[in-house]
Every structure is written in structure tokens, then in C-alpha cells.
N, C-alpha and C positions, 0 to 999 in steps of 0.2 A: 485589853480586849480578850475574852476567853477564850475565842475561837481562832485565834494564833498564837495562842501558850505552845500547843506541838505542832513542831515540825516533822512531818516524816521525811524519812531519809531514801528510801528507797519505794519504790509504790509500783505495781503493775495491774491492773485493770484487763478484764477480759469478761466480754459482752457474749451474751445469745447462745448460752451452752443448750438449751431449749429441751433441758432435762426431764426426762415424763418416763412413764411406764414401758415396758418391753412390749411389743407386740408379738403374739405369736404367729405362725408361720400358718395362713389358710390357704391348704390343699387346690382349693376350688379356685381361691383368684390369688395366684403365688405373687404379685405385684401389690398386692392392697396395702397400703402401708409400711411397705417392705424400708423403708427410710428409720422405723420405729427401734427396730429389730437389732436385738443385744451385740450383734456383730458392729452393726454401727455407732455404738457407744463410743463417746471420747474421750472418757475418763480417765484410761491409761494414762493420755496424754496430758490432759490436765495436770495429775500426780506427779508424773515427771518432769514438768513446767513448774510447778508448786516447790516441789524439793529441790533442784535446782535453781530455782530462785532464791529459799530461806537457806540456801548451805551455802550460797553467793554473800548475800547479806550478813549471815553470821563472821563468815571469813573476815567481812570488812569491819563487824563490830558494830554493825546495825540493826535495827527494826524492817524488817520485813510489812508492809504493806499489802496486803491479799483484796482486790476491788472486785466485787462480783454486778457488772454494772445491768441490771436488768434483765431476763427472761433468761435466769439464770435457769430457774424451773418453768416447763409448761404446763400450767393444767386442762388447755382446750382440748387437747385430742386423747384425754383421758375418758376412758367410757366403760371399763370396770363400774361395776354396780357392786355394794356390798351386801354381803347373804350369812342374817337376813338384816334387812334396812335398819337405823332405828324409827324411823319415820315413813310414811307412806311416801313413792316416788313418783312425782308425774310421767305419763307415760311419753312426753316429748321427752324430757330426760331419760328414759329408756332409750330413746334410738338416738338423741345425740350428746349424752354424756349428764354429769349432775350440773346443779348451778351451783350458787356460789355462798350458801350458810355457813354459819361455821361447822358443822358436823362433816356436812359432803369436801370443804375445804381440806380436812382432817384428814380423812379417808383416803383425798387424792395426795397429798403429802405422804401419806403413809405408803403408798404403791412406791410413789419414785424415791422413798428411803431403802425401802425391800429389794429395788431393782439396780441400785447404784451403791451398793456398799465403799464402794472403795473411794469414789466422793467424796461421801459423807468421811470417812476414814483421814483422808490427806486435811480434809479441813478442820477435823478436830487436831490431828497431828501440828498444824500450824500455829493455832492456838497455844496448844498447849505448850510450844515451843516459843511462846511470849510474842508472834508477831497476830498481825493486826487481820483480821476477815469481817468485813464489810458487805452484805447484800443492798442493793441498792435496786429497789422493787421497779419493773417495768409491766410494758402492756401485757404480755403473756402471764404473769406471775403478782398480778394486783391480790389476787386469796393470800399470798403471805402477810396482809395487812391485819390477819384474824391472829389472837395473841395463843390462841391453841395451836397454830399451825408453827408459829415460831418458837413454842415450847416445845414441840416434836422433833425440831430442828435441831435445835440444842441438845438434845434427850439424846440423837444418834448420835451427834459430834463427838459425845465419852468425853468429854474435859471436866477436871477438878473445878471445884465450885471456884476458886479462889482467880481459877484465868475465865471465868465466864465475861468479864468485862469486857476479854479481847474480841468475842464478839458482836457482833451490832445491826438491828435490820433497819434500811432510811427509805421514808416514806417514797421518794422520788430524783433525790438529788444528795450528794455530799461531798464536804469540801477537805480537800486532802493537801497536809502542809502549808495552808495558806494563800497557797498557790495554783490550785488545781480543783475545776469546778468538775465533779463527774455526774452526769447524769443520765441516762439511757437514751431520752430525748422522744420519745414517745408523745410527751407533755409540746410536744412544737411540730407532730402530725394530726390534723385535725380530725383523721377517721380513728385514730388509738387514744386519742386523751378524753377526759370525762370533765361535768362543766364544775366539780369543788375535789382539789385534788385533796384536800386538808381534811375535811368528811368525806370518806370515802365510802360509806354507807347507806342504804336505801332500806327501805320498808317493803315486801313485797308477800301482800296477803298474812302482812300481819309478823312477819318474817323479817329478821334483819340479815340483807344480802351486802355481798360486795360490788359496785355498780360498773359494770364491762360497757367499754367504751364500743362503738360499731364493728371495727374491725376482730374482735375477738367473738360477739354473736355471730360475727359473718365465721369466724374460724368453727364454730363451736356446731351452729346451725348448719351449714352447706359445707366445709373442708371434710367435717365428720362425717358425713354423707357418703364423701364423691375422693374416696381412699386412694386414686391414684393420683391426685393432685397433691405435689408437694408443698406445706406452706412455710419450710423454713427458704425455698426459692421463689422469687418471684417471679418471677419467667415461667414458672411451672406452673403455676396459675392464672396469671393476669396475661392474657392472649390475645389477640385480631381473631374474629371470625372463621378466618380459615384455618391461622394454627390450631382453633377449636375442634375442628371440623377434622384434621388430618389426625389429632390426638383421639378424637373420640374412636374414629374407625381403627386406630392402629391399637389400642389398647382396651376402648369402652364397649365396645358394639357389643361383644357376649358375653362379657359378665354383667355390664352394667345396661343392658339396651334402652332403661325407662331413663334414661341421665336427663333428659330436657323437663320429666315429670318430675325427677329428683330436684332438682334445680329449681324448678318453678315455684314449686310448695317451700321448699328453704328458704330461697331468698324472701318472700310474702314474709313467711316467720323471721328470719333475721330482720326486716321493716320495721313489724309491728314489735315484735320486742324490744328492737332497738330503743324507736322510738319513745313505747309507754317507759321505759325504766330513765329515758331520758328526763320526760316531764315529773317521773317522782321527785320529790322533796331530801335532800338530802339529810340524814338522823344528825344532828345535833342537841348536845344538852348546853342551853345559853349558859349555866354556873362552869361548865370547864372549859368554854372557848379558849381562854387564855393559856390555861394549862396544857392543853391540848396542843397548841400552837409553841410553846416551849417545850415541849416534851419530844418534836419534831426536828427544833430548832437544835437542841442537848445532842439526839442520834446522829445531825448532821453535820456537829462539830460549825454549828452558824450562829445566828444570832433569830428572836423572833423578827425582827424588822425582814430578815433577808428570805424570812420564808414567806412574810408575805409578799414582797417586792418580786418575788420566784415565780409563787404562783400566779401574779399577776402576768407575769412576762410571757405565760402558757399561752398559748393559739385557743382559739373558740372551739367547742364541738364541735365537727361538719354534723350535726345533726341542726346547726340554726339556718342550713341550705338544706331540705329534704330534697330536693333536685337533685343535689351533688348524691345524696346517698342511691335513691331512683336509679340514676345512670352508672354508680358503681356496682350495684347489681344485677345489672342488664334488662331491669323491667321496666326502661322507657319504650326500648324498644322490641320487649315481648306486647304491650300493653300498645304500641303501635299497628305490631304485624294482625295480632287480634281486631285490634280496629278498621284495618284497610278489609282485612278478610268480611267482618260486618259487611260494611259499607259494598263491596263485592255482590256478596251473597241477595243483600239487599236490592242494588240495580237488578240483579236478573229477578228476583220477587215481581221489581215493579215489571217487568218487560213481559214477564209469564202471563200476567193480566190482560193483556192485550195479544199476546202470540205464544203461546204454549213452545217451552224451549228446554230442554233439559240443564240440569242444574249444571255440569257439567262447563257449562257458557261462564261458571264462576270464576275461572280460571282466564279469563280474557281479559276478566277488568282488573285481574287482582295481578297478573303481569303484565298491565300498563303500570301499576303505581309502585310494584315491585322495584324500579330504579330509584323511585326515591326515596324508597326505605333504605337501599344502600348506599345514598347520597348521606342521608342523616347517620346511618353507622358508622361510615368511615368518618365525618367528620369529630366523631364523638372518640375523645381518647381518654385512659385511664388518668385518675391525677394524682395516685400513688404514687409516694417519691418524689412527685416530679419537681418539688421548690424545696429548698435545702434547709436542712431542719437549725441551721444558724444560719441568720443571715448578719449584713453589717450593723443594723439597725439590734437587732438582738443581743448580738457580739458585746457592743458597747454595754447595754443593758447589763450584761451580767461582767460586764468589769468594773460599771460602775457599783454597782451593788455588791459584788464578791470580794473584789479588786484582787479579782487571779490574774494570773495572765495566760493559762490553758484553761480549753474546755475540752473533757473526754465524752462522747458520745459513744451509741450505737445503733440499735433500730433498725438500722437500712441496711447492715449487710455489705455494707462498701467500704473497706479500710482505705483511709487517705489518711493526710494531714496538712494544713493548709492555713495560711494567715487570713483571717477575716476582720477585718478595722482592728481594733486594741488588742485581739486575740491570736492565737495558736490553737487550731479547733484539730481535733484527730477524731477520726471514727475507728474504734477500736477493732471493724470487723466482728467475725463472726467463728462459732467451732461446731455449731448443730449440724447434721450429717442433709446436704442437700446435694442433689444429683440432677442430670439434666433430662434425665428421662426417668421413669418408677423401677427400671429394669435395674436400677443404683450403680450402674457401672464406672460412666465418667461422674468424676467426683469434682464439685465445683465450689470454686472459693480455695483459702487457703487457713489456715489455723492461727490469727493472728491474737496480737494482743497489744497493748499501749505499755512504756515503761515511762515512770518520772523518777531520776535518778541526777543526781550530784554530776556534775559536768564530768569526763574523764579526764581531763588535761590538767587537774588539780587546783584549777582556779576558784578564785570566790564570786561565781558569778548566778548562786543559785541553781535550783535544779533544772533539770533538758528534758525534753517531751522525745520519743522516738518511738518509733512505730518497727516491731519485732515479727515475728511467723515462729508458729515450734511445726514443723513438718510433720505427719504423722508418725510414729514409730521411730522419731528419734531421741538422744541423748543428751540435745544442748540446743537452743534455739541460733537464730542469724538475724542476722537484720532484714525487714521488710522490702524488698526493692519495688515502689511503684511505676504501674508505668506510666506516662504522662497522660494528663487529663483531656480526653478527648473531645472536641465539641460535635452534637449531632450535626450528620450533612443537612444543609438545607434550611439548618434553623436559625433562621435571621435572629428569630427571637433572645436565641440562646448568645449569641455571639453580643446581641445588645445588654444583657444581662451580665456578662460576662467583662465587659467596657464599663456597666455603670458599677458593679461591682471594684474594679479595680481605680476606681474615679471616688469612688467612695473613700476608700484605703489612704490614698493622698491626700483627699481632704481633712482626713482623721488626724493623720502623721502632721500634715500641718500647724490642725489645731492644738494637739500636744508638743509641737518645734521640734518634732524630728529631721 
């Protein structure tokens, strides 16, 4: 079997560097994006993560392993235009960034080479030092799938022709040592993954694009918009009505005062875009199917069978519920409030016909039904995150198919690690600079990363999954300490999930006679 000839020996994986262009510093609204801003770069650390690793590895007489698992680069909140174009630019790409050809692909690659040297720098440095660097494409950085943007990659990295092997870009997933499934996991959130992960390509106006799943129109349309919303934090974005309400006035009100007309017109266009690029046909040419599909299988060290078996195991687009999308953007219940307001405006119409009353009386009917406008909001929650991007059912799936016995993830931004039926699932965390407010002061999350390394205790028992942190501005990383996993108050739900989950696990162990 070719895709366990090599074992790596030492492997670390590090998710959502969410590398993108420098923003500069506007005078006018000193918060707008201030998260962007070369001070908050993480690169330093990175590099010192990086060589402390490969001078680890060398000491022992190893291969060094480099896993870059997904949104390693961002191109959404890219919005540099270049001057002059080669192409005419539409003028929605004027205000919220290019899309996704391969020229504008190019271009934005090209910013976050110019703005991250020392990145680009450590990773050629690894390379060239015989150990192994792996991109492994997520939702944020799907334009890496255009092969001029991957040439430009390599172009900075400065390696001799003869170590270009040691690099490698994998469409969505790759299998490290045999043992070790990584994949960003984006493909098992139904608002980030797109409906043929294998063609990744659409036709638009004639135009071959790269096709963005909902959640990055929504980054691209409305985040680019509305600068003081962070979106490598979710909490920074995704809110109740009154954190809305307390953020707007505490931050929005005078730079941004149109924010509900901002809002309104985006999310509309993040809708109808989503949707039309949904219903495109995805570019395929029937003579290289097959090639195509081994050529994916080869970058990810698997077999063709396992990528199709992969991408079958992906979640649907939430674009086959336009509902769910509706109420992720909050215009069920814009398209509500507008409706009772009709309906309002209308009763006094009729009433005026008969007793002249000033319009004014609109406001009487429209807070009678006003309660249960906020009976349908509160009931309505985000579903972001909210079901775990492996479940037991999943789990299995990819032991039967991979036959690892870890899966490395990321996406979510939440480092754990945790048995799931046949598996050892880790979320590798996160190192993109998110804050809890735009002022960037408290700094949230921690800088972690996944290691697969040879047991310490010198036994033959295969390699160990652990979950690492490198601190900011230090010299040598520590180990992860989590803290226990908490269940929300009040959620019956959660608690029953939580039971059949672990009910699941023993029925599993049984069937294998553990």
C-alpha cells in the first residue's frame, strides 16, 4: 500500500494562522480593523515554533513534519485593488474586495508574501533543511487551489529545485504516518464547505472562479463592510440583539451610523450570490476525472478510493435549507419587522377611511405585535458551531476508510482533545490575532498547536497525539492544559447528547472487544 511506505516520525500541525495583508492605521476610525495591523502579526512566533521544532527533530535524527492545516492564508478581508487592474473590476469588488479568478487570486497572494516575509522565510528554511511543509487548503484560503498561486508560493519559499518535493499543497485533507488523518474540517460545517469538494471550480460570466462556500460571501460581503467586527472571534460577531445593540452604540454610532443600511444591502448580496454560484455547475473535463482524482489522492499521501470515500463523508451545503441561510443573516426577521410595520401602516389606512386619524396611530398596532416579534428572536439561535464537526458516526467513517487512529482538525477555534468512537479527535486551536473587543487589548485564545510524536517513555507503542501552546514571545513551547469541558446551564439537550455520545463509545469498544 503506497500510502504507508512513510512513516513520519515527528509531525506538528498548526491551524488558522489567518495570514492576509497589513492594514494600515485610519486616523478617522483608529478601531477599523485594527486586529489586521503588522503589530499583531504572529509570525515571530510561528518561526520560533518552527526552529525549535526542526532543531528538536534533527537532535533526535528525524524528519521534521510542518502541517499547515487550513486558513493558513486569508483572502476574504483582502481589499487592496491593484493599479492598474488587468481586467476591468466590478464595482461590488471595489467596496468589498476581488473574487476569486486566478489573476485576483494572484494578486492577493502576492500582498500577504510582501507583508509576511519572515513566514514565507522559516518555511522555505524547513524545506530546505529536508523536513516536510504541508498546506492543507481550508475555508478561508480555497484561491490556493489555483496552480499560479501555488507557484508564487514556492517562488517566495527560495528552495533549491532539488527540495521542492518537500513541499506540497492537499486539496482538503492529508494523511500523516499512516496514522494521522488532518484536516481543517470546514468540509463537516455546513455554512464553510461547497457541494463538489474535488472540482473546485465554477464558470462565472464566462470566467473560471474558485466557488466560496456561504460563510466566506458572508466574510467577504458584510465583515468587509462592518471593520469593527472581528471574524477570526466568534463572539465578536455572532451576538443576541442587545449585545448588538450595546456594541453598536459603544463603537458604531459615529463612524458607522448607516450600520443597519450596511447590513441590510450585504447580507441581500451575500443571499443572492451565495446562492446563484451555488446552483452553477461545477468545471469539469470528463477525460481527466480520474486523473484528477489521483493527482489529489498522490498530494495526500492516500489512495483514489479514500478520496472518494472523504468526500462523500463531507456534510451538505446549508444552502439545500435556504431557511437556515435566511436566519443566519438575520433577514427573517428584518423581512418580519418590515412586514408587521405594512400590516400596521395599513390598519390605520383602513381606519382613516372612515375617521381621519393621524398616521402617527401606526405605532399602536405595530407595539401590540412588537412582543411577538421578540418572542420569534429570542427563540431563534445561531447554529454556528453548534454540532461538533466529528461526531461518533463520522469518527468511525474515517477509521474505516483511513484506518488512522487520530484526526487533527481546526475551524472552530477551540483546542481540545478527545476520544470519539474508534478515534483520538484534537482541534488544533487557533494563532490569528482575535480580541474581545476592536480596542485589541484583551487578547483571546491561546497559541496552540497538535504534536504526533513517538511515545516518550521509549516504548513500541506507535506515535502519541498531545495538544502543545507556544505563548507569545517565548522560547520553547509547554504543554496545553485544558480546562474541563463544560456543559451549557439549562441544556437538557446538551447533557442528552452528551450520554448518547458516550453510549455510543461503549457500544463501539464492544464491537471491536475492547
Amino acid at each position: 500500500m503506497p500510502w504507508r511506505q512513510r512513516v513520519a516520525v515527528q509531525t506538528i500541525v498548526l491551524s488558522d494562522l489567518h495570514l492576509a495583508d497589513a492594514e494600515a492605521v485610519d486616523l478617522s476610525r483608529p478601531m477599523w480593523k485594527a486586529f489586521k495591523r503588522r503589530e499583531y502579526f504572529v509570525d515571530a512566533d510561528v518561526a520560533a515554533l518552527l526552529r525549535h521544532s526542526a532543531d528538536g527533530a534533527e537532535a533526535a535524527g528525524d524528519t521534521l513534519e510542518v502541517v499547515f492545516n487550513g486558513d493558513v492564508f486569508d483572502f476574504d478581508p483582502i481589499l487592496r485593488m491593484p493599479d492598474p487592474p488587468p481586467s476591468p473590476i466590478h464595482w461590488l469588488s471595489r467596496l468589498r474586495g476581488l473574487g476569486t479568478e486566478q489573476w485576483m487570486s494572484s494578486f492577493k497572494i502576492g500582498l500577504i508574501i510582501d507583508d509576511h516575509p519572515e513566514f514565507f522565510r522559516v518555511c522555505g528554511e524547513m524545506a530546505q533543511r529536508g523536513h516536510q511543509v504541508v498546506f492543507v487548503m481550508g475555508n478561508h484560503d480555497l484561491e490556493l487551489a489555483w496552480p499560479q498561486v501555488q507557484d508564487k508560493i514556492r517562488l517566495a519559499l527560495t528552495i533549491s529545485q532539488n527540495k521542492q518535493h518537500n513541499v506540497r499543497f492537499c486539496e482538503w485533507f492529508y494523511l500523516s504516518g499512516a496514522d494521522t488523518l488532518i484536516t481543517h474540517g470546514h468540509v463537516f460545517d455546513s455554512y464553510c464547505t461547497v457541494p463538489d469538494l474535488i472540482n473546485p471550480l465554477i464558470s462565472v460570466r464566462g470566467k473560471a472562479r474558485v466557488r466560496l462556500p456561504f460563510g466566506e460571501v458572508a466574510n467577504r460581503f458584510m465583515l468587509n463592510g462592518m471593520g469593527f467586527f472581528n471574524p477570526h472571534a466568534t463572539a465578536n460577531y455572532i451576538m443576541s440583539a442587545k449585545q448588538y445593540v450595546r456594541f453598536f452604540f459603544k463603537y458604531m454610532v459615529r463612524s458607522q451610523p448607516l450600520l443597519l443600511w450596511t447590513w441590510f444591502w450585504s447580507a441581500l448580496a451575500t443571499l443572492l450570490i451565495t446562492f446563484a454560484d451555488f446552483l452553477r455547475p461545477a468545471l469539469r473535463d470528463p477525460l481527466t476525472v480520474e486523473d484528477k482524482v489521483a493527482a489529489i489522492a498522490e498530494r495526500a499521501r492516500a489512495t483514489p478510493a479514500m478520496v472518494r470515500q472523504l468526500a462523500a463523508a463531507a456534510v451538505p451545503s446549508a444552502c439545500t435549507n435556504p431557511l437556515a441561510i435566511v436566519r443566519e443573516l438575520w433577514l427573517d426577521r428584518a423581512l418580519l419587522f418590515m412586514a408587521m410595520v405594512y400590516a400596521a401602516f395599513q390598519f390605520v389606512v383602513w381606519i382613516n377611511f372612515v375617521w381621519p386619524i393621524s398616521p402617527l396611530w401606526t405605532l399602536l398596532p405595530l407595539s401590540m405585535l412588537f412582543p411577538l416579534f421578540l418572542s420569534y428572536s429570542f427563540k431563534v439561535k445561531p447554529e454556528t458551531f453548534v454540532k461538533p464537526l466529528i461526531d461518533s458516526n463520522r469518527a468511525e467513517w474515517i477509521a474505516r476508510i483511513t484506518g488512522a487512529k487520530y484526526a487533527v482538525v481546526g475551524h472552530t477555534h477551540l483546542p481540545e482533545l478527545q476520544r470519539i468512537g474508534p478515534l483520538y479527535v484534537c482541534n488544533a486551536g487557533f494563532w490569528s490575532p482575535a480580541f474581545a473587543e476592536p480596542d485589541c487589548k484583551a487578547r483571546l485564545g491561546t497559541q496552540s498547536y497538535a504534536r504526533i510524536a513517538a511515545a516518550g517513555d521509549g516504548s513500541d507503542s506507535g506515535r502519541e497525539l498531545q495538544l502543545w501552546e507556544w505563548p507569545p514571545g517565548a522560547d520553547r513551547p509547554k504543554p496545553l492544559n485544558l480546562p474541563p469541558r463544560a456543559t451549557p446551564s439549562g441544556s437538557f439537550l446538551a447533557v442528552v447528547a452528551q450520554v448518547a455520545r458516550a453510549a455510543t463509545t461503549r457500544k463501539s469498544k464492544a464491537v471491536r472487544g475492547e
